[in-house]
C-alpha positions as CSV (number, residue, x, y, z in Angstrom):
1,X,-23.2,-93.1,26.8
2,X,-20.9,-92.4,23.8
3,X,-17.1,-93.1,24.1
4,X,-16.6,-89.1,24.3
5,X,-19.4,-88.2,26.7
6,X,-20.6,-84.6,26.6
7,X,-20.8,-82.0,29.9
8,X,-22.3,-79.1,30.5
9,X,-22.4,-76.5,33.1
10,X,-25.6,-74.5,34.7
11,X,-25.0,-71.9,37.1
12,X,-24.5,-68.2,37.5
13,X,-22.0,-66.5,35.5
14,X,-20.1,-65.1,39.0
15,X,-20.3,-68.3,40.3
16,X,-19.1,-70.4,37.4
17,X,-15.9,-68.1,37.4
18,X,-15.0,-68.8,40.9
19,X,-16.6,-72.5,41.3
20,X,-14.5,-73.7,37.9
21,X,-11.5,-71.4,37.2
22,X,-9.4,-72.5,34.2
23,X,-7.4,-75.2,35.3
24,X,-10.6,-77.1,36.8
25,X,-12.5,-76.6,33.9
26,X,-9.9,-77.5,31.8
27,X,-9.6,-80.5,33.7
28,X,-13.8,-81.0,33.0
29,X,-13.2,-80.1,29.2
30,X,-10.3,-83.2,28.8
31,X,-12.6,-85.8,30.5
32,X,-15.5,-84.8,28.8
33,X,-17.1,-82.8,25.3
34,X,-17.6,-79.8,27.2
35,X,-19.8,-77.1,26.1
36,X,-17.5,-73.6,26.8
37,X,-20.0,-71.4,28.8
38,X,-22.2,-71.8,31.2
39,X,-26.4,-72.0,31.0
40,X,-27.1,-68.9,33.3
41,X,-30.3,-68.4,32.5
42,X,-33.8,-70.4,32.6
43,X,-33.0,-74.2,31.3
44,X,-36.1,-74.1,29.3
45,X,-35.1,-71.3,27.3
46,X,-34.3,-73.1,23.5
47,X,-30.6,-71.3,23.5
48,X,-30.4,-73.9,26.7
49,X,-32.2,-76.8,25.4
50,X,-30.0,-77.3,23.0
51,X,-27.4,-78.0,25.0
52,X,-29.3,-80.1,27.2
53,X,-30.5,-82.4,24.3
54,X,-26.6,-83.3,24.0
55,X,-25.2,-83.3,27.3
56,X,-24.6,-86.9,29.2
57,X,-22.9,-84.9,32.4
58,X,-24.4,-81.7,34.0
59,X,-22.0,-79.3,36.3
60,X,-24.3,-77.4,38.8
61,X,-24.1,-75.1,40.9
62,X,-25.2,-71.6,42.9
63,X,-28.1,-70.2,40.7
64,X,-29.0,-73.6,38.4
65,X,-32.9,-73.5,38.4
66,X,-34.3,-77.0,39.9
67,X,-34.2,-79.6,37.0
68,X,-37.7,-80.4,36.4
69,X,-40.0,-82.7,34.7
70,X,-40.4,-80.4,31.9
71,X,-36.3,-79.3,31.9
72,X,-35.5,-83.3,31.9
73,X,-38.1,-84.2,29.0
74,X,-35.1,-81.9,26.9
75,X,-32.0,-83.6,28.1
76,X,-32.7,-87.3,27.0
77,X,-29.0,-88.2,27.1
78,X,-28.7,-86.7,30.9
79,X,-26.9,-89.2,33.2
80,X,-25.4,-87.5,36.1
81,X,-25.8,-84.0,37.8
82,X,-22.9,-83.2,39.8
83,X,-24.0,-80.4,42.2
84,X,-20.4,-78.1,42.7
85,X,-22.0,-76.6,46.2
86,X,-24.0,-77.8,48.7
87,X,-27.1,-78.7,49.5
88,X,-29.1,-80.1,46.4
89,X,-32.4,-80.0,48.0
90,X,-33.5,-76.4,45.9
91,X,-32.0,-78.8,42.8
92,X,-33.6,-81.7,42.7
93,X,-37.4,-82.9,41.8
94,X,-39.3,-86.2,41.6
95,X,-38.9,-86.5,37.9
96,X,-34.9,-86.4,38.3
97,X,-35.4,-88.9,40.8
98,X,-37.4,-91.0,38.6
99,X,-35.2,-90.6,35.8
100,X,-32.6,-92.9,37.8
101,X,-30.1,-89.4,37.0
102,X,-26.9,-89.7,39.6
103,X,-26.7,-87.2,41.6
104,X,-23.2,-86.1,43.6
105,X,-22.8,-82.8,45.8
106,X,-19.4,-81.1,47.1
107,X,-20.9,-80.7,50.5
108,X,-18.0,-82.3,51.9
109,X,-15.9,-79.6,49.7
110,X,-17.4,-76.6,51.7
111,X,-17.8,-78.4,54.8
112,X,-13.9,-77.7,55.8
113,X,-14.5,-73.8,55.3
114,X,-17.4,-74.0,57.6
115,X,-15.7,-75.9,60.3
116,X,-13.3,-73.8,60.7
117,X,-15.4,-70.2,60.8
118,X,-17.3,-72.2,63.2
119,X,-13.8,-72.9,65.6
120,X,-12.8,-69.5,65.5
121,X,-16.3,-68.7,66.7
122,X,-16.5,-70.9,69.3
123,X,-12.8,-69.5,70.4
124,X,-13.6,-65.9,70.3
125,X,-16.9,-67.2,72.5
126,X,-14.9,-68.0,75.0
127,X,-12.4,-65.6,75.2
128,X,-15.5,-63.6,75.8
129,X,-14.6,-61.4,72.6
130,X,-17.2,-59.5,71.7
131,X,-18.5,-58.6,74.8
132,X,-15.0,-57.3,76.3
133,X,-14.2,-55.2,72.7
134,X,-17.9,-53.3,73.4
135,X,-16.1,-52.3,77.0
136,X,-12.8,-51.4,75.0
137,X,-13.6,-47.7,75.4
138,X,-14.4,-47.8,78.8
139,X,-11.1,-49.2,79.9
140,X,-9.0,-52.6,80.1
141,X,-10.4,-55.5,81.7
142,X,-8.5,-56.4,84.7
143,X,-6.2,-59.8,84.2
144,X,-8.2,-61.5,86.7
145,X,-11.4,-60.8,84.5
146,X,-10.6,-61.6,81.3
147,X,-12.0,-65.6,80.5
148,X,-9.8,-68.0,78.3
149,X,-10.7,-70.3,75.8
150,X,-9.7,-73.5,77.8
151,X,-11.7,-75.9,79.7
152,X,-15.2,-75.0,78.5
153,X,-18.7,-77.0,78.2
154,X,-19.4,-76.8,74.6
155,X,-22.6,-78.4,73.2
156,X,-22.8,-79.5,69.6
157,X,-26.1,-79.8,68.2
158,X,-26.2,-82.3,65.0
159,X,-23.9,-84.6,64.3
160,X,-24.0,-83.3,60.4
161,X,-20.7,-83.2,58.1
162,X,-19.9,-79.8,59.5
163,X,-20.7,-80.9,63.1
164,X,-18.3,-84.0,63.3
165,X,-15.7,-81.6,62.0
166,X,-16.4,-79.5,64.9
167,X,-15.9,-81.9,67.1
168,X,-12.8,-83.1,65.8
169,X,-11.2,-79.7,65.7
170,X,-12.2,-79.5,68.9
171,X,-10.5,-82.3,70.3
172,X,-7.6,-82.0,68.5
173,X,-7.6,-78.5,70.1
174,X,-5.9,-79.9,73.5
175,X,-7.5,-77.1,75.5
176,X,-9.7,-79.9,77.3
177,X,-13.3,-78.7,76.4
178,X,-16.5,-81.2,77.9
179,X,-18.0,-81.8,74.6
180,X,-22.1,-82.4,74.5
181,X,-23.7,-83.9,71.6
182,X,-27.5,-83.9,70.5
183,X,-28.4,-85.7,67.8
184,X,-31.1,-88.4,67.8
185,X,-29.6,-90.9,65.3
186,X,-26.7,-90.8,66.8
187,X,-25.9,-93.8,69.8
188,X,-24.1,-93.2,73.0
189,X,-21.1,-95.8,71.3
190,X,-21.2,-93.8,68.4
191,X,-21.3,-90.1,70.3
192,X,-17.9,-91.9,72.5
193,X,-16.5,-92.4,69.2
194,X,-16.6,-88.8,68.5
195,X,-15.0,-87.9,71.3
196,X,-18.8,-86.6,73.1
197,X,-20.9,-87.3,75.5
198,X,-24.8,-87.3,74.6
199,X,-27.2,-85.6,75.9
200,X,-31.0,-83.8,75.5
201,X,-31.4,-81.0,74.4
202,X,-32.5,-79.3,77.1
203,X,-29.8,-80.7,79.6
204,X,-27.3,-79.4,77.0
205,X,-28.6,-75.9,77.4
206,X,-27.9,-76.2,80.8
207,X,-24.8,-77.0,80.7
208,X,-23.4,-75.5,78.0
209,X,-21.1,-72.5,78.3
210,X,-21.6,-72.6,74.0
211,X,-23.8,-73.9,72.0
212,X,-23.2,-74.6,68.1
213,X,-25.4,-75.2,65.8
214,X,-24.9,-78.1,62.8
215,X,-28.5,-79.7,62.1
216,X,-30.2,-79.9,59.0
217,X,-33.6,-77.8,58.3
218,X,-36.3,-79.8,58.8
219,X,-39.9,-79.3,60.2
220,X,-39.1,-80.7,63.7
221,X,-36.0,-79.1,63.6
222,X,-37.6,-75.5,62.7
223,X,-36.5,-72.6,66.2
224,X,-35.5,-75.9,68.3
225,X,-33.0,-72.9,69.7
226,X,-36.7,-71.2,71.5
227,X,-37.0,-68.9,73.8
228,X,-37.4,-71.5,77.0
229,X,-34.3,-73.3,75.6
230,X,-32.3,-69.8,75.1
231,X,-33.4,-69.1,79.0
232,X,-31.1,-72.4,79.7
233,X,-28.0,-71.5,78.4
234,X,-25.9,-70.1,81.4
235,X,-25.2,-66.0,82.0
236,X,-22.5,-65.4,79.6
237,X,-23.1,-68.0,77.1
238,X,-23.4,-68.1,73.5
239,X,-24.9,-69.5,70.4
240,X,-23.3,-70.0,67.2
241,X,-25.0,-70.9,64.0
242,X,-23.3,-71.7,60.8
243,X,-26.5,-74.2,59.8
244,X,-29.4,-72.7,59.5
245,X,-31.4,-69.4,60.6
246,X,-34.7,-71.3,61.1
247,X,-33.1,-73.4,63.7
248,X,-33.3,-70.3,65.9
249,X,-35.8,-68.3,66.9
250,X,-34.5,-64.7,66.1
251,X,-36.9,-62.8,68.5
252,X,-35.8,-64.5,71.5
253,X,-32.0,-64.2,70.6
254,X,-32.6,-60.8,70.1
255,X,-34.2,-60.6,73.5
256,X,-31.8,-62.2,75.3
257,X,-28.5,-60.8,73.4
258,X,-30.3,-57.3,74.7
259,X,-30.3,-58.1,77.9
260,X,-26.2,-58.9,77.6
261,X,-26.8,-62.3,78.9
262,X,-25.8,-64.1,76.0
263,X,-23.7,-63.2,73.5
264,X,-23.9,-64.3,69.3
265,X,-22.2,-65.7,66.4
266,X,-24.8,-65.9,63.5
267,X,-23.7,-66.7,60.1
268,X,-27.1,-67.3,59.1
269,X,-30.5,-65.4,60.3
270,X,-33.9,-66.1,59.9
271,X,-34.7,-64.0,57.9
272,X,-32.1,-64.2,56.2
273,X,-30.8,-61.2,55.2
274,X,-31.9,-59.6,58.4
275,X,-34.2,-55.9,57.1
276,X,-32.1,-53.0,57.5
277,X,-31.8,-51.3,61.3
278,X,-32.5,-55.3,62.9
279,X,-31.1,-54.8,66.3
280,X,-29.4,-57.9,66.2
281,X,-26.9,-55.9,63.6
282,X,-26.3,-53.4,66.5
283,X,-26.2,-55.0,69.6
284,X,-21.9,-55.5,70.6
285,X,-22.5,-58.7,71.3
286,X,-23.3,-60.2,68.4
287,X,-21.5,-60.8,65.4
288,X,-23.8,-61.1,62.3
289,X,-22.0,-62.2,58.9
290,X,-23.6,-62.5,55.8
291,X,-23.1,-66.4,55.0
292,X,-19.5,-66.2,54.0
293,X,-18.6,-69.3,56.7
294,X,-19.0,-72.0,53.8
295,X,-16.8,-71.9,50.4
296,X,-16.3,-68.3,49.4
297,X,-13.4,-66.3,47.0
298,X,-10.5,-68.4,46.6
299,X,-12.0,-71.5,48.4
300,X,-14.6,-71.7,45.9
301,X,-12.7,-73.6,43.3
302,X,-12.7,-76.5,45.9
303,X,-16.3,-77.1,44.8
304,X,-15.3,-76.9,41.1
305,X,-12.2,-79.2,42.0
306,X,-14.4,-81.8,43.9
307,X,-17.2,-81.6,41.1
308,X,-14.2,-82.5,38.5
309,X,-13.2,-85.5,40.4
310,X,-16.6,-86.9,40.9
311,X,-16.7,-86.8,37.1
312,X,-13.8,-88.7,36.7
313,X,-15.0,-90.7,39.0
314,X,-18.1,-91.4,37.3
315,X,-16.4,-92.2,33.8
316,X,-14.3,-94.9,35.5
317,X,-17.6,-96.6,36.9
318,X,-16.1,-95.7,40.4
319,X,-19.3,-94.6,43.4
320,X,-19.5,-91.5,44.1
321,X,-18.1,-89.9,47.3
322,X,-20.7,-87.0,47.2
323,X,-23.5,-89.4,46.1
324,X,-27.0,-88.1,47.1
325,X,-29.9,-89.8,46.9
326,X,-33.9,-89.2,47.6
327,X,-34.0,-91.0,50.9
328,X,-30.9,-88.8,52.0
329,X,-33.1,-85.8,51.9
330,X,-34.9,-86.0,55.0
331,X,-31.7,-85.4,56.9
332,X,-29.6,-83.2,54.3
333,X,-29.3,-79.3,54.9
């Protein structure tokens, strides 16, 4: 690599605005030959292999097309793709792979955002929010009836990025919640570490006044939330998902949110958007958001900010704190 290496961005023009305001990019453009605007289109379009034949750092992001074989056979000089947003699995390819290119995400960027729409979730849960506004009209609930947020079973499925943040908002709480964990690579020593106490799946239905979802999407991990598992959860409960809509299957929830036995917190859906008159989006007991919990408006720029570091980073022959590789895929989101 030259002594002035050369950078590039590829993502949508929205999302390069919010992901790398000025003062990050111009962070980018001091470390690095940076080409001013953003690829936002196809990256085999010739305006964009151009760019690619000189650039030694790529800046990705929301709406960069996966980097292919054919992409990669016109960027000769690329070295390192630092992905500023999540999950890099819609990025990648084998070729990239093959190539030996870095590859760096600012999941842990947007991982703070989520953990904290997932908290306030969990709280309103158990304050039994939505269900007591949808009686608003009918009257006040009596003091004696109205639930609190302390003292509650809450089951943590996935002991992801997002869900070990969870759980240490949660403890650090002090409102004294039991706190279940599944996650099958995670060891009872390691779940005590975390302040949980393991347990199956199903047993955590059971017992779990709410249950949050945090695992990655993955064939054995596609509607784990079914409809025998959903029956488990006790009268009054309620599922949160801020991970994946797969992970739950949406016909049951429906059924069971209709029934005002359980209640819902669903940043995601499966499908995701939901089609238009879904009665998920009706029932007043379920909250339905259009996946805002991660980075979003003024947070985004923590993405662009983490992205900038990792570059620096990189130039100093430092590792990578967002380093991803192709064996980390299995169990990414």
């Amino acid at each position: 690599m030259p002594d002035r290496p050369t950078a590039a961005m590829a993502m949508g023009a929205e999302e390069a605005a919010a992901v790398l305001p000025p003062e990050p990019r111009a962070r980018l453009a001091a470390l690095t030959d940076l080409h001013p605007d953003p690829l936002t289109g196809p990256l085999d379009a010739p305006a964009a292999r151009t760019v690619l034949a000189r650039t030694d750092l790529l800046v990705t992001g929301w709406g960069c097309p996966t980097l292919t074989a054919d992409v990669l056979a016109h960027a000769p000089r690329l070295r390192a793709v630092l992905h500023a947003a999540g999950s890099v699995k819609a990025l990648v390819s084998d070729a990239l792979w093959a190539r030996g290119i870095v590859v760096s995400s600012a999941a842990d960027a947007n991982a703070g955002p989520v953990a904290d729409f997932t908290l306030a979730a969990i709280v309103l849960a158990a304050k039994q929010a939505l269900p007591t506004a949808a009686g608003y009209p009918a009257g006040w609930p009596a003091f004696g009836e109205r639930r609190g947020a302390d003292a509650r079973t809450i089951g943590i499925i996935g002991a992801s990025r997002i869900g070990r943040l969870v759980l240490a908002r949660l403890r650090a709480s002090g409102r004294g919640h039991r706190l279940l964990l599944h996650d099958p690579y995670v060891r009872e020593d390691e779940a005590a570490r975390l302040g949980a106490e393991p347990a199956a799946l199903d047993d955590l239905c059971r017992a779990a006044d709410i249950v949050t979802v945090h695992a990655p999407e993955l064939p054995e991990t596609y509607r784990m939330l079914n409809a025998r598992r959903l029956a488990l959860i006790p009268d009054g409960g309620a599922v949160v998902n801020t991970a994946r809509g797969s992970l739950v299957d949406t016909d049951a929830l429906t059924r069971e949110c209709a029934t005002g036995r359980l209640s819902a917190f669903l940043d995601v859906t499966d499908p995701e958007p939901l089609p238009a008159g879904h009665p998920l989006l009706a029932l007043p007991n379920v909250l339905v958001t259009p996946h805002i919990a991660g980075a979003q408006g003024s947070e985004a720029r923590r993405l662009g900010a983490y992205a900038v570091d990792e570059a620096a980073r990189y130039l100093r022959g430092e590792p990578l704190l967002g380093r991803r590789t192709a064996a980390d895929l299995p169990r990414l989101a």
